[in-house]
Every structure is written in structure tokens, then in C-alpha cells.
N, CA, C, O and CB atoms as a CASP TS submission, in Angstrom:
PFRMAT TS
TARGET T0000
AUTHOR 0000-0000-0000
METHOD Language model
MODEL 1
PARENT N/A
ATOM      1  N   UNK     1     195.208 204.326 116.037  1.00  0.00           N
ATOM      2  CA  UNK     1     194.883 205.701 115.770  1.00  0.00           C
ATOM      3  C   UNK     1     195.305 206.548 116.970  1.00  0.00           C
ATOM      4  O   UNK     1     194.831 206.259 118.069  1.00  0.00           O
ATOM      5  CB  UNK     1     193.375 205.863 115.468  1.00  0.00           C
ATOM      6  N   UNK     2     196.059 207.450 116.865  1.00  0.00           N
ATOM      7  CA  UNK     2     196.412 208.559 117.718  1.00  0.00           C
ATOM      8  C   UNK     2     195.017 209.171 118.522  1.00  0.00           C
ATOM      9  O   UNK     2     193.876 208.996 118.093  1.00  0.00           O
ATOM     10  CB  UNK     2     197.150 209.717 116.740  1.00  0.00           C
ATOM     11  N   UNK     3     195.279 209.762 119.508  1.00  0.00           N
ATOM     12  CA  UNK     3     194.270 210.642 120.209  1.00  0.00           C
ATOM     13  C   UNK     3     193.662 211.429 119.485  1.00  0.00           C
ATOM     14  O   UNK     3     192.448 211.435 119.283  1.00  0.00           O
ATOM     15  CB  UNK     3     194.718 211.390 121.151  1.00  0.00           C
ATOM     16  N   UNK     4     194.752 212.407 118.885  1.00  0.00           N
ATOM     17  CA  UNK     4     194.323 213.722 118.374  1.00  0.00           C
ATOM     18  C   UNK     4     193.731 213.217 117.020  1.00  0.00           C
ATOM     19  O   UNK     4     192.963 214.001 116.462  1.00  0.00           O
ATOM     20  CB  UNK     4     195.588 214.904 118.235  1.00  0.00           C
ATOM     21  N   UNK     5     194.041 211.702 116.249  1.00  0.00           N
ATOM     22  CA  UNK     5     193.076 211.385 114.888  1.00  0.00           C
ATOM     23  C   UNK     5     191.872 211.037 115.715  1.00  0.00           C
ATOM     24  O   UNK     5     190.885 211.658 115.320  1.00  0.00           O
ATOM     25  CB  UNK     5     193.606 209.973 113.693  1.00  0.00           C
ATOM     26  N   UNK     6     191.718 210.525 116.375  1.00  0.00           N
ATOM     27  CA  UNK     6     190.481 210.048 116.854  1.00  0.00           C
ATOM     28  C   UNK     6     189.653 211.069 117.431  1.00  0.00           C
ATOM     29  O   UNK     6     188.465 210.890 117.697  1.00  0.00           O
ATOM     30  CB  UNK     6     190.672 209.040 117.780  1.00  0.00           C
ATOM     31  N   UNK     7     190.290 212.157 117.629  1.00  0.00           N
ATOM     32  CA  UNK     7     189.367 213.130 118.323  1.00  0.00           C
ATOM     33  C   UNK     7     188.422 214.108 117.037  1.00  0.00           C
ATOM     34  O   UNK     7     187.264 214.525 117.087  1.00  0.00           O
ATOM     35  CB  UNK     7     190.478 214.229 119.403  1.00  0.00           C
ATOM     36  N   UNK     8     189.122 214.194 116.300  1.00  0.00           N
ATOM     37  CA  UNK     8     188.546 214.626 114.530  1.00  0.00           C
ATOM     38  C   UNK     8     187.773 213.928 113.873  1.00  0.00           C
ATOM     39  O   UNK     8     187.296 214.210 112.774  1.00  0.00           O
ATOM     40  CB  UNK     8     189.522 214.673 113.450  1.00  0.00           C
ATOM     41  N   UNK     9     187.647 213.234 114.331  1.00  0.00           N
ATOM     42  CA  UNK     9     187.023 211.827 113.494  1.00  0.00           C
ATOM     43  C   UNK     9     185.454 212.253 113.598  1.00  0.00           C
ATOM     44  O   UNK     9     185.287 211.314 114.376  1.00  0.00           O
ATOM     45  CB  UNK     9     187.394 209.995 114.403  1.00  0.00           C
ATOM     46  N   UNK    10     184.852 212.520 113.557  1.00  0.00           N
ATOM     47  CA  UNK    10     182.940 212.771 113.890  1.00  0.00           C
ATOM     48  C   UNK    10     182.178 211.524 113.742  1.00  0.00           C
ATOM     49  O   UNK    10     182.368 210.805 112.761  1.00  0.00           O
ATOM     50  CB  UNK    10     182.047 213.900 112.658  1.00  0.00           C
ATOM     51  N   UNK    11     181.489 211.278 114.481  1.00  0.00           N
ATOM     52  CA  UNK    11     180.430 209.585 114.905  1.00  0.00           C
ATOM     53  C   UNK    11     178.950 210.610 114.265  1.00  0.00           C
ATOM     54  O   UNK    11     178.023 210.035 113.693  1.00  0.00           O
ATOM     55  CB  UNK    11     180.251 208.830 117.586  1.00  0.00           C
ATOM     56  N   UNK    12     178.948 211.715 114.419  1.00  0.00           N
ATOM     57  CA  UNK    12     177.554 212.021 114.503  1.00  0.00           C
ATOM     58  C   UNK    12     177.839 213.480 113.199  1.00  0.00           C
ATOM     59  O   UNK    12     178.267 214.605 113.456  1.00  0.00           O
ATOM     60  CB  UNK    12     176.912 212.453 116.493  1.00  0.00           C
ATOM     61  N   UNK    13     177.431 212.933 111.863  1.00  0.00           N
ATOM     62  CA  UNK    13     177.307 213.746 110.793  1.00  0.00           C
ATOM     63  C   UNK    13     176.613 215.053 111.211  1.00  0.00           C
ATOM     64  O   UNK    13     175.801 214.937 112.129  1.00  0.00           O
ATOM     65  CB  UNK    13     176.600 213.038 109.724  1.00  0.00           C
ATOM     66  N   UNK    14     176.714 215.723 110.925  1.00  0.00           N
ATOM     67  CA  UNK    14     176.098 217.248 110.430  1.00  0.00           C
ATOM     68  C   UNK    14     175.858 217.150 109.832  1.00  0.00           C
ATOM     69  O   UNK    14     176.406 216.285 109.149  1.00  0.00           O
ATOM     70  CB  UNK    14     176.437 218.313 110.225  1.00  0.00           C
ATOM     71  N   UNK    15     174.456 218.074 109.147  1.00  0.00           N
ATOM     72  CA  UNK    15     174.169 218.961 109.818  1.00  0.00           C
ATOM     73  C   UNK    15     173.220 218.145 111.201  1.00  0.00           C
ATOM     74  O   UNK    15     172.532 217.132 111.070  1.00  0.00           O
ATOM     75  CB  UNK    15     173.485 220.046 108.823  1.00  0.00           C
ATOM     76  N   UNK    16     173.434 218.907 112.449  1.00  0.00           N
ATOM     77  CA  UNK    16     171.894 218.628 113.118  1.00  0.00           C
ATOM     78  C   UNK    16     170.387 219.341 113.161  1.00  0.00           C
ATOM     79  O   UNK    16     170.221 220.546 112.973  1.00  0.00           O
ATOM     80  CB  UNK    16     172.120 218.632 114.361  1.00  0.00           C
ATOM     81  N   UNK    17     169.622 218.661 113.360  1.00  0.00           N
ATOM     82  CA  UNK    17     168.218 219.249 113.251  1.00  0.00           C
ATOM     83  C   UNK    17     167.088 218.848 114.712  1.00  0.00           C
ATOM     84  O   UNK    17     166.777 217.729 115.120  1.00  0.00           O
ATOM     85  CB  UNK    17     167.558 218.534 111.683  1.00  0.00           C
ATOM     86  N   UNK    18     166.808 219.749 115.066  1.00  0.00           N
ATOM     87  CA  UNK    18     165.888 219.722 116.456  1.00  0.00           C
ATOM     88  C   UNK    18     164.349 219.627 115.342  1.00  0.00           C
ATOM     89  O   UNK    18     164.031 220.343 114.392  1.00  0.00           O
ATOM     90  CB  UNK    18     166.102 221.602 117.820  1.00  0.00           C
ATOM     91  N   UNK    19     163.717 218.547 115.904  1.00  0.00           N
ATOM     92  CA  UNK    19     162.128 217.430 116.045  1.00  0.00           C
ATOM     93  C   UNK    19     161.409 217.746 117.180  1.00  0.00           C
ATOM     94  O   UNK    19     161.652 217.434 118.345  1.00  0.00           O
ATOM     95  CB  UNK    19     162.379 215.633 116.272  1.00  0.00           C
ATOM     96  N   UNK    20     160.581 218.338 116.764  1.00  0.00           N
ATOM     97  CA  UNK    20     159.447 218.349 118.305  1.00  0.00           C
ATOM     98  C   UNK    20     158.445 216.867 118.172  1.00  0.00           C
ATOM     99  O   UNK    20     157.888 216.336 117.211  1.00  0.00           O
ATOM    100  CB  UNK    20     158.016 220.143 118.265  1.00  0.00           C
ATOM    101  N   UNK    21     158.525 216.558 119.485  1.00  0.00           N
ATOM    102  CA  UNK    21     157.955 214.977 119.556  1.00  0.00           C
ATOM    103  C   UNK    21     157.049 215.662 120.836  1.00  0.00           C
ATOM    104  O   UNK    21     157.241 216.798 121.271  1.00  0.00           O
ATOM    105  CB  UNK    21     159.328 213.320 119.968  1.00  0.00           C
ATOM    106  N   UNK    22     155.834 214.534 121.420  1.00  0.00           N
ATOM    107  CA  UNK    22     155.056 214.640 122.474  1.00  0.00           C
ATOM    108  C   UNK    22     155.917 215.163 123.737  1.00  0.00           C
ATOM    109  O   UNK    22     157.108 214.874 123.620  1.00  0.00           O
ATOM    110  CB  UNK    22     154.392 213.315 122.680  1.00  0.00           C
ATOM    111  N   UNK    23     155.665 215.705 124.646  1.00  0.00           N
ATOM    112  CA  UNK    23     156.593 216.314 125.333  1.00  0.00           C
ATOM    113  C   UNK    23     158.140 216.619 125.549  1.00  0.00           C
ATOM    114  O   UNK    23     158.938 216.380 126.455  1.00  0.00           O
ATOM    115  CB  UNK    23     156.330 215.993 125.989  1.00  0.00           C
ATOM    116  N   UNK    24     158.211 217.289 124.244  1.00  0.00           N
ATOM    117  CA  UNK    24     159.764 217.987 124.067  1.00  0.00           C
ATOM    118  C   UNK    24     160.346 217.957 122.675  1.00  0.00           C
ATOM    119  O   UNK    24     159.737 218.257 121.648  1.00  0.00           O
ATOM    120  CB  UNK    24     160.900 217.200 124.982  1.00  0.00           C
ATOM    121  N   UNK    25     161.513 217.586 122.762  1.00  0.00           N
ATOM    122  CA  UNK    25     162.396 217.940 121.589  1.00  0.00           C
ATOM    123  C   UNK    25     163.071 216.868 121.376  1.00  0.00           C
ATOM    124  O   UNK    25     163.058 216.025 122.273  1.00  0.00           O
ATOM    125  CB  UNK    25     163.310 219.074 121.729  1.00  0.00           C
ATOM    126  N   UNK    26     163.693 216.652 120.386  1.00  0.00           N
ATOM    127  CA  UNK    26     164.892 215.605 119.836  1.00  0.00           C
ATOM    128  C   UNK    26     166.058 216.433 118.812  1.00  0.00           C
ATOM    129  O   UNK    26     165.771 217.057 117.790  1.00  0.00           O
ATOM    130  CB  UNK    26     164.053 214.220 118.787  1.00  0.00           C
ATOM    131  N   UNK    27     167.272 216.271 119.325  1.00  0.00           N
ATOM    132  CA  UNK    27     168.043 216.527 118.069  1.00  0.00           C
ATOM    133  C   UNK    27     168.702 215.546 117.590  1.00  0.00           C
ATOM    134  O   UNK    27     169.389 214.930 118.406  1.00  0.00           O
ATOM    135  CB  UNK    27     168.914 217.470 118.154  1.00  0.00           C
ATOM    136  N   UNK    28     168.724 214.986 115.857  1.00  0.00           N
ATOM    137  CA  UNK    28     168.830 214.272 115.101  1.00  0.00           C
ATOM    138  C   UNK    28     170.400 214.607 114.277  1.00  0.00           C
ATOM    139  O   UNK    28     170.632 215.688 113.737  1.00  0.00           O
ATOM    140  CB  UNK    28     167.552 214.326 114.443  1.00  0.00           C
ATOM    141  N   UNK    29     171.007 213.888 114.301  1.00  0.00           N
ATOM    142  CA  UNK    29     172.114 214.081 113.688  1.00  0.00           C
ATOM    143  C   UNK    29     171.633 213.753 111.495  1.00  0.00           C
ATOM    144  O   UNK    29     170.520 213.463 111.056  1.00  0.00           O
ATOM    145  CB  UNK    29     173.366 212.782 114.682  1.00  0.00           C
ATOM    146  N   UNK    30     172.572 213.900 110.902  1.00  0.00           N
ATOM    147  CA  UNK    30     172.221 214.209 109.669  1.00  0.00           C
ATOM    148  C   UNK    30     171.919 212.799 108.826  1.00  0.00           C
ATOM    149  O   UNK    30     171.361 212.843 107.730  1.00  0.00           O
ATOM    150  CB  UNK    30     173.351 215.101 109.083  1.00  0.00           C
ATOM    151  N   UNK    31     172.285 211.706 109.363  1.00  0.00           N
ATOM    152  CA  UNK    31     171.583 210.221 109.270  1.00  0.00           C
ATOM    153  C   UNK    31     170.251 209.829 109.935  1.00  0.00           C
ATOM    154  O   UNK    31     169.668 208.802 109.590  1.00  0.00           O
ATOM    155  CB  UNK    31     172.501 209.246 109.851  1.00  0.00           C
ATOM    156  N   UNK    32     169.723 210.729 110.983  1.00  0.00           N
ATOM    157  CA  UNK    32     168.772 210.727 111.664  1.00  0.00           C
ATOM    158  C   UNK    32     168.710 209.984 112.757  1.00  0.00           C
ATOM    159  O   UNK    32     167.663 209.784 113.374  1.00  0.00           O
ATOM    160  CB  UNK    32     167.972 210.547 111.049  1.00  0.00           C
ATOM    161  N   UNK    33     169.773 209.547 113.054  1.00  0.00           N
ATOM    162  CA  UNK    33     170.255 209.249 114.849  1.00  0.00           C
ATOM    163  C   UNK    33     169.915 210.009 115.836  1.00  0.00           C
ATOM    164  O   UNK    33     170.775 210.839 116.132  1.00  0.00           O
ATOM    165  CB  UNK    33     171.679 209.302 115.181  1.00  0.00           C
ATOM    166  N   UNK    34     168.754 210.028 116.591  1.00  0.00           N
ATOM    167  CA  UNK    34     168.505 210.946 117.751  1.00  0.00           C
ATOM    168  C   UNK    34     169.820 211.272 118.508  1.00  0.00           C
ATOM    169  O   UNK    34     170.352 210.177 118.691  1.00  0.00           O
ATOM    170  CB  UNK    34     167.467 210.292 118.752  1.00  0.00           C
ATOM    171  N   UNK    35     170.495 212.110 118.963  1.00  0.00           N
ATOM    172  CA  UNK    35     171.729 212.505 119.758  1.00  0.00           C
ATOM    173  C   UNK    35     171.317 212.819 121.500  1.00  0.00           C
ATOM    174  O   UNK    35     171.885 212.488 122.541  1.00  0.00           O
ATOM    175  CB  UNK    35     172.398 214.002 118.948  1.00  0.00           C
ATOM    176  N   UNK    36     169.910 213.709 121.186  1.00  0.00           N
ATOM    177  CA  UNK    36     169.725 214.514 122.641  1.00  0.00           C
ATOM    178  C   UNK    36     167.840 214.291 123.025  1.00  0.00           C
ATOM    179  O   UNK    36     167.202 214.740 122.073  1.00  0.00           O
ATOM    180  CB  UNK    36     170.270 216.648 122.351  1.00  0.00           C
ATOM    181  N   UNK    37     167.330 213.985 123.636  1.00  0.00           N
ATOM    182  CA  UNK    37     166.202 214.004 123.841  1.00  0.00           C
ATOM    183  C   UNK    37     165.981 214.807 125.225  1.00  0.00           C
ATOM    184  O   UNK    37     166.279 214.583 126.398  1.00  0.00           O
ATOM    185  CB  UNK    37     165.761 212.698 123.733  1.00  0.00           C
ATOM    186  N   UNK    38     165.055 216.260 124.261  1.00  0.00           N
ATOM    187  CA  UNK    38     165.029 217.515 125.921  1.00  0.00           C
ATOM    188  C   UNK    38     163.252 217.675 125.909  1.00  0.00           C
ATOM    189  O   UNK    38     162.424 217.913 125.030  1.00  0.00           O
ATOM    190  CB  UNK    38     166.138 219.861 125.572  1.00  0.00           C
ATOM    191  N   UNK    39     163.188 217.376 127.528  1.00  0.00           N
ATOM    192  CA  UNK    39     161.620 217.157 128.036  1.00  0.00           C
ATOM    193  C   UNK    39     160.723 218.213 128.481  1.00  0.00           C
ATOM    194  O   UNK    39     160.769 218.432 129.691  1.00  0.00           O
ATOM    195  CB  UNK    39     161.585 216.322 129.164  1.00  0.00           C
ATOM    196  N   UNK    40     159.985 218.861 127.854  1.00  0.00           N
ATOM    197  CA  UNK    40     159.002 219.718 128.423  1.00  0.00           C
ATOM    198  C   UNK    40     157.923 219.448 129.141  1.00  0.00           C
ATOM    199  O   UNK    40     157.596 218.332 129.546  1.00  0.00           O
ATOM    200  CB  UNK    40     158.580 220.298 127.663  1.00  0.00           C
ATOM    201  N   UNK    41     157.137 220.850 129.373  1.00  0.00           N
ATOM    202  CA  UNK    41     155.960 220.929 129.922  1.00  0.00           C
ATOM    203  C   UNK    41     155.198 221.982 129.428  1.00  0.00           C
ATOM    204  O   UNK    41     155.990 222.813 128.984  1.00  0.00           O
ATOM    205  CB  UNK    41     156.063 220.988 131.188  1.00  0.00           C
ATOM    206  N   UNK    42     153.696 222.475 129.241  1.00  0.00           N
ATOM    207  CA  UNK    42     152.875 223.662 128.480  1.00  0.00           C
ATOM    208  C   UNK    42     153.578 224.987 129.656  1.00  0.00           C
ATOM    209  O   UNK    42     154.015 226.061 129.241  1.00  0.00           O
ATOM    210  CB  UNK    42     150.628 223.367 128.532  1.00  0.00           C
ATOM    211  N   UNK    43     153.547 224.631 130.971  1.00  0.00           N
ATOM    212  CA  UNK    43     153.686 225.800 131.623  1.00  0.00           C
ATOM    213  C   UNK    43     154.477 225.530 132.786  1.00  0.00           C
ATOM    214  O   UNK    43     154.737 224.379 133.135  1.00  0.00           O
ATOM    215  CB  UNK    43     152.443 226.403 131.926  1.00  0.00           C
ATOM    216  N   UNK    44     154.910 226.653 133.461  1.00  0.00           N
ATOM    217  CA  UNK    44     155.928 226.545 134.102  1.00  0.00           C
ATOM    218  C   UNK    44     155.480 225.808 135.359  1.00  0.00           C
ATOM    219  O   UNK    44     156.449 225.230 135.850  1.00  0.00           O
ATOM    220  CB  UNK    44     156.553 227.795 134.252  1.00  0.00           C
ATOM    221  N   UNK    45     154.364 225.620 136.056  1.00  0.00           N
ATOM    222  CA  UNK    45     153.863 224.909 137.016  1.00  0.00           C
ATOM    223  C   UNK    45     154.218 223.556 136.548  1.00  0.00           C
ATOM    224  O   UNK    45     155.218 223.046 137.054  1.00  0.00           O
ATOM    225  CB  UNK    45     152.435 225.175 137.271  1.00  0.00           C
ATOM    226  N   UNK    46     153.654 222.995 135.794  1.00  0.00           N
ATOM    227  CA  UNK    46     153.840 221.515 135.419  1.00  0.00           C
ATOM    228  C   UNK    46     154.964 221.510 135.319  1.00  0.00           C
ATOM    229  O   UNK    46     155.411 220.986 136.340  1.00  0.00           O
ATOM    230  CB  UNK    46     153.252 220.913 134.292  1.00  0.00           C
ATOM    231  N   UNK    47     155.956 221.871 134.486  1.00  0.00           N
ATOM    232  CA  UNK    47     157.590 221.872 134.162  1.00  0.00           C
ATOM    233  C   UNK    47     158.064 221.742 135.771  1.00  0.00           C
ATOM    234  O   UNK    47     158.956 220.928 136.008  1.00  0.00           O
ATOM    235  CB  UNK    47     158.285 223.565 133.232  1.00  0.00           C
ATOM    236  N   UNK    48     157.504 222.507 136.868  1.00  0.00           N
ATOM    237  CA  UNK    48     158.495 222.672 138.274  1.00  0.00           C
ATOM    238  C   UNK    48     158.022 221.072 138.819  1.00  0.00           C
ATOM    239  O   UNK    48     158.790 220.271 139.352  1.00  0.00           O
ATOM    240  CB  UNK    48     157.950 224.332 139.656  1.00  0.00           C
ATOM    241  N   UNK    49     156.448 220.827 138.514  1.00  0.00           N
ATOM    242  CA  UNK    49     155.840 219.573 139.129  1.00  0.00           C
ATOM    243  C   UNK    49     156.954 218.357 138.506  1.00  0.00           C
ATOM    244  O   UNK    49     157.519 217.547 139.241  1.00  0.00           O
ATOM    245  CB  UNK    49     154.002 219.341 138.570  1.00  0.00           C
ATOM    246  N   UNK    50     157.123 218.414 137.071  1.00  0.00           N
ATOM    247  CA  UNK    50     157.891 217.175 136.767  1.00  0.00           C
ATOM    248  C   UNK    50     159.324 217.521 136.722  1.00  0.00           C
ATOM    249  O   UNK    50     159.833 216.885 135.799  1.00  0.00           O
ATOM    250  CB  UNK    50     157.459 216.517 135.430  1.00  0.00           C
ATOM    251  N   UNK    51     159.945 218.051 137.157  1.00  0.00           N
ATOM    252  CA  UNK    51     161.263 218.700 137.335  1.00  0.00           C
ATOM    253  C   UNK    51     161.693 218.790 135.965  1.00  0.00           C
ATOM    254  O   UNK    51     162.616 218.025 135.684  1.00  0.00           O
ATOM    255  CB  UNK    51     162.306 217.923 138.272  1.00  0.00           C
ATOM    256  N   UNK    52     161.042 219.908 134.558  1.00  0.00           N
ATOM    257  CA  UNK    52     161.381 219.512 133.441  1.00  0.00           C
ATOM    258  C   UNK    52     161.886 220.986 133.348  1.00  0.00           C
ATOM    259  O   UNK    52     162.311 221.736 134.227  1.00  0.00           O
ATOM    260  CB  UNK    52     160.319 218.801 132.448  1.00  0.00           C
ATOM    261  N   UNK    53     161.736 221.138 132.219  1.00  0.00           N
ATOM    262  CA  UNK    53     161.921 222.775 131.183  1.00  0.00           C
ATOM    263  C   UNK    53     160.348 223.122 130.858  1.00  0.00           C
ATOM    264  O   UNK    53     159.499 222.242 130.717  1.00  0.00           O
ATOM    265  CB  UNK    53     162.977 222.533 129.233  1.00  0.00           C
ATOM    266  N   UNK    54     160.197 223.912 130.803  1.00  0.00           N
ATOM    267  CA  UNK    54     159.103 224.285 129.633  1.00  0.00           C
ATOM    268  C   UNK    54     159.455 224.351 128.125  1.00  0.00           C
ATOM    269  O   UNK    54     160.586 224.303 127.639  1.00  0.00           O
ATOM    270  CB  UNK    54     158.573 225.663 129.903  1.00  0.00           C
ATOM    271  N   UNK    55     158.528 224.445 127.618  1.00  0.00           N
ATOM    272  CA  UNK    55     158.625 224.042 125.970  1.00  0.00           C
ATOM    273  C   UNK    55     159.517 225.234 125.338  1.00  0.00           C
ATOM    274  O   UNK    55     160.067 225.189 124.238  1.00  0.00           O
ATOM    275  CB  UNK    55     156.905 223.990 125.100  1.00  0.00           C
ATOM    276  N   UNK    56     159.545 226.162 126.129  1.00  0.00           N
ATOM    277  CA  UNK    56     160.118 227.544 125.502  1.00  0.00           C
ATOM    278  C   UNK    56     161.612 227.408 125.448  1.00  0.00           C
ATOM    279  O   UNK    56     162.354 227.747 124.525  1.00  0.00           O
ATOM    280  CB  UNK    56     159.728 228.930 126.423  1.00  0.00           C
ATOM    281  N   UNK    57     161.902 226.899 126.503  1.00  0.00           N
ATOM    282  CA  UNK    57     163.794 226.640 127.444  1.00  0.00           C
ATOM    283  C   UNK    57     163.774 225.573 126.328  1.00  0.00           C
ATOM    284  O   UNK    57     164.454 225.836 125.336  1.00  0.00           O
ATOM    285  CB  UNK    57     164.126 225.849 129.761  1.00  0.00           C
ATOM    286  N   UNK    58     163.047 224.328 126.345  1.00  0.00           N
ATOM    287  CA  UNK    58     163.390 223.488 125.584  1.00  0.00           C
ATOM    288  C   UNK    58     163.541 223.306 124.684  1.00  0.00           C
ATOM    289  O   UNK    58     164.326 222.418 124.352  1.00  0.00           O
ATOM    290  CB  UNK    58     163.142 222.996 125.600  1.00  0.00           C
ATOM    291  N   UNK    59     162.875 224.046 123.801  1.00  0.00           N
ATOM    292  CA  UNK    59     163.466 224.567 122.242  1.00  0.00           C
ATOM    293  C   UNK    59     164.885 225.227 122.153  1.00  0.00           C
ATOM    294  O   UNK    59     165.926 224.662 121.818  1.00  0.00           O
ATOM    295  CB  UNK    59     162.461 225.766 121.606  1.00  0.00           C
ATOM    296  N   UNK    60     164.709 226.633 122.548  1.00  0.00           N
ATOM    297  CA  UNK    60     166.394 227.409 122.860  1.00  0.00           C
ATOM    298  C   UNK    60     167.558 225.764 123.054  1.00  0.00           C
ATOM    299  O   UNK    60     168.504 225.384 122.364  1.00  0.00           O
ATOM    300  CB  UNK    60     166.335 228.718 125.074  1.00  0.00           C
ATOM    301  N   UNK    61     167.058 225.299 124.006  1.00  0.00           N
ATOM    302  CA  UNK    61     168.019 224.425 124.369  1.00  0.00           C
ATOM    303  C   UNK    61     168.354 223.253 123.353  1.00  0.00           C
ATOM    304  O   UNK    61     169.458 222.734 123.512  1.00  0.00           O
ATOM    305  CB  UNK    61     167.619 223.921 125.610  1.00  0.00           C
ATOM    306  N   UNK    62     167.769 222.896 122.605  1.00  0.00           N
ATOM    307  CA  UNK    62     167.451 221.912 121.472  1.00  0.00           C
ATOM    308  C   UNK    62     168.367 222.812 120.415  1.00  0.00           C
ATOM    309  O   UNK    62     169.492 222.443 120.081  1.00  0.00           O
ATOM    310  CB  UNK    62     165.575 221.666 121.042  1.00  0.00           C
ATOM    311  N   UNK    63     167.863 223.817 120.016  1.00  0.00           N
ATOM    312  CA  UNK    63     168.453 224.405 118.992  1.00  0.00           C
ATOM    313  C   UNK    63     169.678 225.149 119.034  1.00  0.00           C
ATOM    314  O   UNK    63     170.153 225.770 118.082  1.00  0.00           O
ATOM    315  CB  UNK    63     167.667 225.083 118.551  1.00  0.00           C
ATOM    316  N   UNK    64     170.168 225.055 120.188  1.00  0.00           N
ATOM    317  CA  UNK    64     171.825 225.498 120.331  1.00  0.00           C
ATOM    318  C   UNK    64     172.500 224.082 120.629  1.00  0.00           C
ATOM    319  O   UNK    64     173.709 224.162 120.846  1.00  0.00           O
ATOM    320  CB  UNK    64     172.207 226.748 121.793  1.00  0.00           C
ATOM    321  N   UNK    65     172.027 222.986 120.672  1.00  0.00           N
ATOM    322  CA  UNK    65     172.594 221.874 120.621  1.00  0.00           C
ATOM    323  C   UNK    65     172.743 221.614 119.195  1.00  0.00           C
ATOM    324  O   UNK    65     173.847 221.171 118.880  1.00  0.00           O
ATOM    325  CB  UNK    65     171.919 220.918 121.352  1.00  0.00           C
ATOM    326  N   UNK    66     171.878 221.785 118.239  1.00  0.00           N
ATOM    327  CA  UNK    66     171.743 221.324 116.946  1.00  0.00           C
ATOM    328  C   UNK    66     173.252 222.294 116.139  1.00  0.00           C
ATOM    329  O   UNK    66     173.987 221.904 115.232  1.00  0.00           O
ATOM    330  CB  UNK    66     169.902 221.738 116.318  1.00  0.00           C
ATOM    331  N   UNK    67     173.278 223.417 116.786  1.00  0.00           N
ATOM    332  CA  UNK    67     174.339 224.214 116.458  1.00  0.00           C
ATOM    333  C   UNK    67     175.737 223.730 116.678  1.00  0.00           C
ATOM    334  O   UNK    67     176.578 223.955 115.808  1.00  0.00           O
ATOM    335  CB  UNK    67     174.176 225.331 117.101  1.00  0.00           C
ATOM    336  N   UNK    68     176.015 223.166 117.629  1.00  0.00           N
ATOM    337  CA  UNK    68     177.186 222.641 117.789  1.00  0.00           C
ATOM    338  C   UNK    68     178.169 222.074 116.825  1.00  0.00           C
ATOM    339  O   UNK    68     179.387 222.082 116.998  1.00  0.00           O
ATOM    340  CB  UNK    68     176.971 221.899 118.488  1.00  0.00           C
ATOM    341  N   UNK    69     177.524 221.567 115.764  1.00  0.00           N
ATOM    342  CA  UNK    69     179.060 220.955 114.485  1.00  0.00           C
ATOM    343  C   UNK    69     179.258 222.276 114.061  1.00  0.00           C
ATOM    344  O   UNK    69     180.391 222.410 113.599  1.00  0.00           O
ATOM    345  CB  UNK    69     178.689 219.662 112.736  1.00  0.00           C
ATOM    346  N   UNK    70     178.683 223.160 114.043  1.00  0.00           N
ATOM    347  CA  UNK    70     178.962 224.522 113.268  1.00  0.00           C
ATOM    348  C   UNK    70     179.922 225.505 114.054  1.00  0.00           C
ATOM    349  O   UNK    70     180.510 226.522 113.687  1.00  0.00           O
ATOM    350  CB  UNK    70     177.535 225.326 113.004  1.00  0.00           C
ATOM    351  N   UNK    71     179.862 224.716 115.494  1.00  0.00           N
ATOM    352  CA  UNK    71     180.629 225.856 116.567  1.00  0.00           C
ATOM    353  C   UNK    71     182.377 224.692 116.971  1.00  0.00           C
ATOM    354  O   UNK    71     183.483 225.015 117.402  1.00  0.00           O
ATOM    355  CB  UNK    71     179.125 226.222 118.638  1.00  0.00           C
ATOM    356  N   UNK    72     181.954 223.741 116.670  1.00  0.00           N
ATOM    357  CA  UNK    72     183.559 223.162 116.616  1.00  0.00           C
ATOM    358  C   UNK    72     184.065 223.428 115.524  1.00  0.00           C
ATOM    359  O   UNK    72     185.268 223.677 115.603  1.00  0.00           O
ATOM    360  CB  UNK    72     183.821 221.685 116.756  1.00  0.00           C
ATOM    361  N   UNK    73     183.434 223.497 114.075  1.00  0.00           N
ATOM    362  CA  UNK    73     184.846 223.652 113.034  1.00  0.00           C
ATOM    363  C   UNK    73     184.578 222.756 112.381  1.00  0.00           C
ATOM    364  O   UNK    73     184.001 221.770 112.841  1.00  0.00           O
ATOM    365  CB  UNK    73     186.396 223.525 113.509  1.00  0.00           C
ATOM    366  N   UNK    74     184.978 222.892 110.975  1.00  0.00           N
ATOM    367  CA  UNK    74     185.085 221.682 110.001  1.00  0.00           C
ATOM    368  C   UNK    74     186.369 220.967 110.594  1.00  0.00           C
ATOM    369  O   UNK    74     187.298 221.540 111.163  1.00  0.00           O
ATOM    370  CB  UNK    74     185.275 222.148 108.265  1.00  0.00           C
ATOM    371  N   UNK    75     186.209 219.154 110.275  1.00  0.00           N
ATOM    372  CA  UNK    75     187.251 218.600 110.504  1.00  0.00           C
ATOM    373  C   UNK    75     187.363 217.909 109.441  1.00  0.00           C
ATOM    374  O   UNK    75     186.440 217.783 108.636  1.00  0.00           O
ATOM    375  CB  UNK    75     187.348 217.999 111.592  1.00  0.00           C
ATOM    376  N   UNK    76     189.106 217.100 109.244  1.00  0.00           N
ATOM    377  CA  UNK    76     189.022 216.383 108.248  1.00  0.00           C
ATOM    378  C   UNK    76     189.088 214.745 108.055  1.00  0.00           C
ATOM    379  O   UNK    76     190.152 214.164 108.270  1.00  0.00           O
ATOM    380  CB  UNK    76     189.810 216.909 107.678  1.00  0.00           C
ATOM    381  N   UNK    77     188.108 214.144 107.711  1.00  0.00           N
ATOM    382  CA  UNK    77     187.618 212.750 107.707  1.00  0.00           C
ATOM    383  C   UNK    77     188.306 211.957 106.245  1.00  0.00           C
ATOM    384  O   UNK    77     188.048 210.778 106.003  1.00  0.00           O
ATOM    385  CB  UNK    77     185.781 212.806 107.710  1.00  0.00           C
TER
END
């Protein structure tokens, strides 16, 4: 397989979907393969104590990851 077939090719179906789990987020590809696991905290003290995000960043951040098959483009499989 060429570069450029292999680079079209997608491992991780769309759509994605961001899961809130015990401290943080997960985004799940469309088979339900976790892809990204992002770690919070309730407030910004704890978040600086465990060097995390807070739950607020970590959502935003979860859910512009989940966006991503939509921001490369349909490809063809």
C-alpha cells in the first residue's frame, strides 16, 4: 500500500463521542474504542495540585477532539 493509501485509510470510525468517567473525560471512537482519556479536577486548586485541567478545560478539550473526523474530511475506504 502506498503512503498516501495508507494515510486515508481511518483505524478509528466516526463518528466520535466524549464519556464523562470519574475524574475526566474519554473520547470513544464509533465502535467504542476509547481514543483519548482527559483528567480533571472540581476546581482549579486541585487541578494545579495534580497537574490536571479542570473539568471545564476538560470537556472543551474532549469535545474538540471528538470533532476531529469532521475537520479532516470524508475519505475513501
Amino acid at each position: 500500500m502506498r503512503r498516501r493509501d495508507a494515510a486515508s485509510v481511518r483505524r478509528f470510525r466516526p463518528p466520535w463521542h466524549v464519556e464523562q468517567i470519574d475524574g475526566g473525560f474519554k473520547v470513544l471512537d464509533a465502535s467504542g474504542r476509547a481514543l483519548v482519556y482527559i483528567y480533571a479536577r472540581d476546581t482549579r486548586e486541585q487541578a494545579d495540585i495534580a497537574k490536571v485541567l479542570t473539568f471545564d478545560e476538560a470537556r472543551r478539550i474532549a469535545v474538540n477532539v471528538a470533532r476531529l473526523p469532521g475537520l479532516l474530511g470524508p475519505t475513501t475506504n
